[in-house]
N, C-alpha and C positions, 0 to 999 in steps of 0.2 A: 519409456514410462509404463507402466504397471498399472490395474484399476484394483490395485490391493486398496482397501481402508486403509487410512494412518487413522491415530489414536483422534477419540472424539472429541471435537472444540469445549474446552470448558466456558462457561461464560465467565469465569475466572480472567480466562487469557484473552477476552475481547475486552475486557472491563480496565486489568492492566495495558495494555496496546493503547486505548482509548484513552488511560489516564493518564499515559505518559508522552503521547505520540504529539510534537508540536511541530517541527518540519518533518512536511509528506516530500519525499519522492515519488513523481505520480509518473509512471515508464507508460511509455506510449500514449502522455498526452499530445491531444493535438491543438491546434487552430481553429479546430473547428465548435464554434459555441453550441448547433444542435446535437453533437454527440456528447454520449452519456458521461464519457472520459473529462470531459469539458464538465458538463452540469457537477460533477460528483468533486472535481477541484474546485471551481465556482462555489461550491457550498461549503467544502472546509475553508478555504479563503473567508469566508463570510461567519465560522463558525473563531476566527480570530489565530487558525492555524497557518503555517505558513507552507507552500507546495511551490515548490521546486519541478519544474515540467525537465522531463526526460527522452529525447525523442532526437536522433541523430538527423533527422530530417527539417530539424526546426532552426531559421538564424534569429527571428525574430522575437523581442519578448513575449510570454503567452501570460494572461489575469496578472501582467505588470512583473512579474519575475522573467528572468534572464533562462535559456532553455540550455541543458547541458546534453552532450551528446551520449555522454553514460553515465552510471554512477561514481567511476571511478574521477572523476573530472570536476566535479562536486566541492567548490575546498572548505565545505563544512559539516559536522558531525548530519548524520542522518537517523531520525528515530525510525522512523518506516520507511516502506517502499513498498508502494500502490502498484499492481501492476497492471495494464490494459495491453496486453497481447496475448496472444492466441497459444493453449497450452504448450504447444510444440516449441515456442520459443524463451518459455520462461525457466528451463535451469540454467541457461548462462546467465539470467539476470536475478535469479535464487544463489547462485557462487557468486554473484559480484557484490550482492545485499550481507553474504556475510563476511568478503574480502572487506570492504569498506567500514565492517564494525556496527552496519546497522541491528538495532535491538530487535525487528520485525520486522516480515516480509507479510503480505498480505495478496493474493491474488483472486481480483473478483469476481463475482457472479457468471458462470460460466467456465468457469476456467479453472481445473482440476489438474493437477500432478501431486498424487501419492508422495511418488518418489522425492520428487523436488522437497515437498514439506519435511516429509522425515528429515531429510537432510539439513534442513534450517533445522529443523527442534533438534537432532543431534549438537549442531554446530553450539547451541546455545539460544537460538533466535526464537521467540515466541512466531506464531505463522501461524496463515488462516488462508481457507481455500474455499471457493464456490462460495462468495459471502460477496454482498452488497457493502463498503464500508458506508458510504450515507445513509442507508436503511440502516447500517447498526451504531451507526453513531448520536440517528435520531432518537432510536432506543434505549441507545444507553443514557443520551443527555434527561429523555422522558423518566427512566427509572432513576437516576440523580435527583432530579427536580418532585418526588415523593418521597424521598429519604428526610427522615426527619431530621433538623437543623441542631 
């Protein structure tokens, strides 16, 4: 990986993600309800979206869904794909988000790979890096919620 910039987030491409994103793939949720991984599914679950936990490590269900061991395992379309792992580990799961056909990969707050992104916005895939998606989903639901009707 590379600390080149890839091209700059439009809020364009946060606004489409967000308006189209209804099953999350959330990679490296856990079990655990005080990690953030936990609160940030927790909260799409509650915002009426539906998150699919991703975690090889998991048998048991997590916030009531069934946990798969990758994306590939999945037997239904995926709009996103959340990731919570550590940069180093996320272009095998940036290649399996666009093996699988998902529209957007998203990797958050912390977690930077250049290269990875390029490669999803080659591939076709909107994608977002070092981004909060709760914090931007509150946002963008806030900016919604002022648009006049």
């Amino acid at each position: 990986m590379t600390d080149q910039p890839t091209a700059p987030l439009s809020p364009d491409d946060v606004d489409a993600i967000l308006g189209f994103a209804r099953t999350i793939a959330v990679v490296g949720l856990t079990d655990r309800p005080a990690r953030d991984d936990h609160e940030v599914a927790r909260y799409l679950q509650g915002q009426g979206l539906r998150v699919i936990p991703v975690n090889p490590r998991l048998t048991a269900p997590v916030l009531g869904e069934r946990p798969y061991p990758d994306l590939a395992s999945i037997p239904e379309p995926i709009d996103l794909v959340d990731v919570f792992r550590r940069a180093e580990f996320t272009d095998a799961h940036i290649d399996e988000a666009i093996a699988v056909g998902a529209r957007a990969v998203w990797l958050q707050l912390g977690i930077r790979n250049p290269d990875g992104i390029a490669r999803a916005r080659a591939a076709g895939l909107l994608a977002v890096q070092d981004r909060c998606l709760m914090v931007e989903h509150r946002r963008w639901r806030a900016g919604r919620a002022r648009q006049p009707t």
